[in-house]
N, C-alpha and C positions, 0 to 999 in steps of 0.2 A: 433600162435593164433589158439582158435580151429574153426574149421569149420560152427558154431555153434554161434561164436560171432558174436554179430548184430554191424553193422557199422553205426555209425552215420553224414555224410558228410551233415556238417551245409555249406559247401563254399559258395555260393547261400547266405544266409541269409546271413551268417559274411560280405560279398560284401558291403552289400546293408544295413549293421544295423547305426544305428544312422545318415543315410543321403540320401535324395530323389535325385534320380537320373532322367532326365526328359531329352528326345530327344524333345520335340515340344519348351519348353520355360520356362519362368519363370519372376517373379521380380527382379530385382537387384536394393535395394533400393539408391535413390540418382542418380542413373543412368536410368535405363529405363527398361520397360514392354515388356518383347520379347517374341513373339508368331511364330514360325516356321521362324524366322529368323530375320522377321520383329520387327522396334519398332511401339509398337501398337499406341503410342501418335504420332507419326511422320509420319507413313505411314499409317493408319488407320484414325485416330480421323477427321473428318469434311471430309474425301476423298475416304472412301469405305463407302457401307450399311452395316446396320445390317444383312444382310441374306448372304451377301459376306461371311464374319469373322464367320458365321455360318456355309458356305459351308465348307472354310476353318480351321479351326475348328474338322470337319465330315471328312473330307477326305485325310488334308493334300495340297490341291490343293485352289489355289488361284483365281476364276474364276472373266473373264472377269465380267461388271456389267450387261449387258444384259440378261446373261444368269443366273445371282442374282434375276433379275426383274422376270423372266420369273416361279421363284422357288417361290418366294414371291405370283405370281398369285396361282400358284400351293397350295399354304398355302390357299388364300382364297377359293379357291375351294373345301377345307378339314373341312371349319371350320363351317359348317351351324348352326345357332340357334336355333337349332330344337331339343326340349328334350325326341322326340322317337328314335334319335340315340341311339345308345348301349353306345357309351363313355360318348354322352352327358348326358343320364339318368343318370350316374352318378356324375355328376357333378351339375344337378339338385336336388338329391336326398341328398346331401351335404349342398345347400343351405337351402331345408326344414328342414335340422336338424341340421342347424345353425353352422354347421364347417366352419374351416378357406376357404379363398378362394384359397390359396396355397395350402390346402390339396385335397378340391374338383377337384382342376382341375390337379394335380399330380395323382388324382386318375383316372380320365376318361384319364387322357394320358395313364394311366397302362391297362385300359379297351381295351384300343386301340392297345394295343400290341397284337393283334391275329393276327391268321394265314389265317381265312380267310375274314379277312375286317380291313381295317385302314393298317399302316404303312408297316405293317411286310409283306403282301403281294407284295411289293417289290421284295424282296427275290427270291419268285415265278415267277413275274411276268416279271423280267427282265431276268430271268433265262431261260425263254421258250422263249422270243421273239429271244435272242440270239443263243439259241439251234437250234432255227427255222430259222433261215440266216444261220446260216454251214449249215442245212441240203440243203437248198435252192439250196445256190451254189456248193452240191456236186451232184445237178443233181436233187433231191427230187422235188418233183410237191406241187404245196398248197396241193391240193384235197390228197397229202400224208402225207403229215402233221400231216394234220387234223386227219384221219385215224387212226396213228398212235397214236395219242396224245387218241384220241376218246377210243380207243383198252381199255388203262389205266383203263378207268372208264365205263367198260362196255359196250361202243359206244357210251357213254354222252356225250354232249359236255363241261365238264368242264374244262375248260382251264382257269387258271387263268387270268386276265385282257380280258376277255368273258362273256360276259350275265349280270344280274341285275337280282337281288332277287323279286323285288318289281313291278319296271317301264323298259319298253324297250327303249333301244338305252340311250343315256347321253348329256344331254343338254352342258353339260359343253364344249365338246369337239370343238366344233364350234365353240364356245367363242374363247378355248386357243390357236387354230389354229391360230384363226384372230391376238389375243395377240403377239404369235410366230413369225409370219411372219412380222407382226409390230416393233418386237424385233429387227429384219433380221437373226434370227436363222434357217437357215437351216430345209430342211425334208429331211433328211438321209434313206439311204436303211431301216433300221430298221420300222421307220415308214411306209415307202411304204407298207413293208410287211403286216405289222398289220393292215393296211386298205386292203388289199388284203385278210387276211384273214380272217377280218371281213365281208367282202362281201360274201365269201365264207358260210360262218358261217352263214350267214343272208340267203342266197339263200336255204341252207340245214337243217337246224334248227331253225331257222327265230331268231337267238340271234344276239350279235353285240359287238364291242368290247366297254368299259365302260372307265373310266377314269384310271385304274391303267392300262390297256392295252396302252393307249396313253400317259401316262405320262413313263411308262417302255420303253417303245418304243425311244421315244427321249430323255432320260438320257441314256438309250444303244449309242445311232447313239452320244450323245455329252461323251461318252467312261466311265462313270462312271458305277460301276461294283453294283450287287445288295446290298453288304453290304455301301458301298456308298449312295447309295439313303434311303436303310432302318435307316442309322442315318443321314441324310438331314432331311430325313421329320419325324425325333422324337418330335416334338412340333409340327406337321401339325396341328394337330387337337385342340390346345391349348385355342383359343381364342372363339371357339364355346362352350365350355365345360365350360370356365368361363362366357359365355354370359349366358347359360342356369341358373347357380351359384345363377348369379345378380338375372333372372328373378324369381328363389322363395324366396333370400333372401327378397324382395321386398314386398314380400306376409307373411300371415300366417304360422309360423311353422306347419309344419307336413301338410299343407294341398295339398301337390303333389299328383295326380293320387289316391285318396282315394276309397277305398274298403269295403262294408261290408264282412260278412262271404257268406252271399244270392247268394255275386255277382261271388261265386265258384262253378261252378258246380263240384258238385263233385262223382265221379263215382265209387267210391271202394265198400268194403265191409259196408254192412247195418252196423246200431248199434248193439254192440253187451253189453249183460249184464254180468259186471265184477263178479266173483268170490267174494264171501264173505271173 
């Protein structure tokens, strides 16, 4: 064969052609609905939540209900009504121009997928609380941490799950505390830290740590890893986005946030006279 001839090695595909192959589960019609082991009519139906079957689902892991409830709070904490969010604008802006409501709110979930606000900062944010406990317990002081982290962004303190764009400190966090401990979930080293470092962070830069800081924190300390939590909370923001939806389908088409040309300021180059 010359050296020259291209090798085509379908194995791979021929495997896997004319049949799905599935490690979580499937239908077996006549017999039963199995989902990671389980049957979903038998062990499921009237005796787990909806956001159980959802963790599980996300991660593979079948979590107590407490710690279901605790994720469920986490969802309403994501979802405000408010159509000056970024996701939500768009799911507001769906209802003025009269799209489906499945598509409006599949769109402000897509909106929601940045890196730095909504879901995906997970990613990030459990990334660093965890980087910051090895460095902890290898001897490392907050005040290095920080430092260190600070260095990254020029001595800023941008730390992911740190500061608010808008408003200082985070209502919500006192809530999910109360929530937490009501749960009887545990405040793991993780959390200690992130309030430690928040304090820090507040004493030096007067910022504080915000809700993905606190909710990174305890899905670390309860072992879930950042791609875990980033598909947990893929519909966090789900129910605000169609709330906004409802509230202009309700209304006048087109009449969201309207604008004349007046209301632009606008700063470029003068008029200029086109060519004949």
């Amino acid at each position: 064969m010359s050296s020259n001839t291209k090798v085509n090695n379908t194995a791979l595909w021929d495997k896997n052609r004319a049949v799905i192959r599935s490690s979580i589960g499937g239908w077996k019609v006549g017999e039963a609905v199995y989902n990671h082991g389980y049957s979903m009519m038998d062990d499921f139906v009237g005796k787990l939540s909806y956001t159980q079957v959802v963790m599980l689902n996300a991660t593979g892991r079948l979590p107590e209900r407490n710690i279901a409830d605790w994720i469920e709070q986490v969802y309403i904490c994501m979802s405000w009504p408010d159509s000056r969010i970024w996701c939500n604008q768009i799911g507001t802006l769906g209802g003025t121009n009269r799209t489906s409501a499945v598509a409006a709110t599949c769109a402000g979930i897509l909106a929601n997928d940045s890196r730095t606000y909504g879901n995906k900062t997970f990613l990030q944010g459990i990334h660093f609380i965890q980087s910051a406990l090895l460095q902890l317990k290898k001897g490392d002081s907050v005040e290095k941490i920080i430092k260190n982290e600070c260095a990254k962004h020029g001595g800023k303190p941008h730390i992911m799950g740190y500061a608010r764009p808008i408003a200082k400190g985070d209502e919500r966090i006192p809530v999910m505390e109360e929530v937490q401990k009501n749960l009887k979930i545990p405040f793991g080293p993780h959390q200690r830290l992130a309030h430690t470092i928040s304090d820090t962070l507040q004493a030096q830069f007067d910022e504080s740590m915000n809700f993905n800081g606190y909710t990174s924190a305890v899905l670390a300390d309860l072992n879930y890893s950042p791609m875990d939590a980033y598909r947990i909370s893929c519909l966090g923001v789900s129910s605000g986005v169609t709330a906004c939806y409802v509230d202009t389908m309700d209304k006048p088409s087109e009449s969201f946030f309207t604008q004349r040309c007046s209301d632009i300021n606008y700063t470029g180059k003068a008029l200029r006279q086109l060519p004949e």
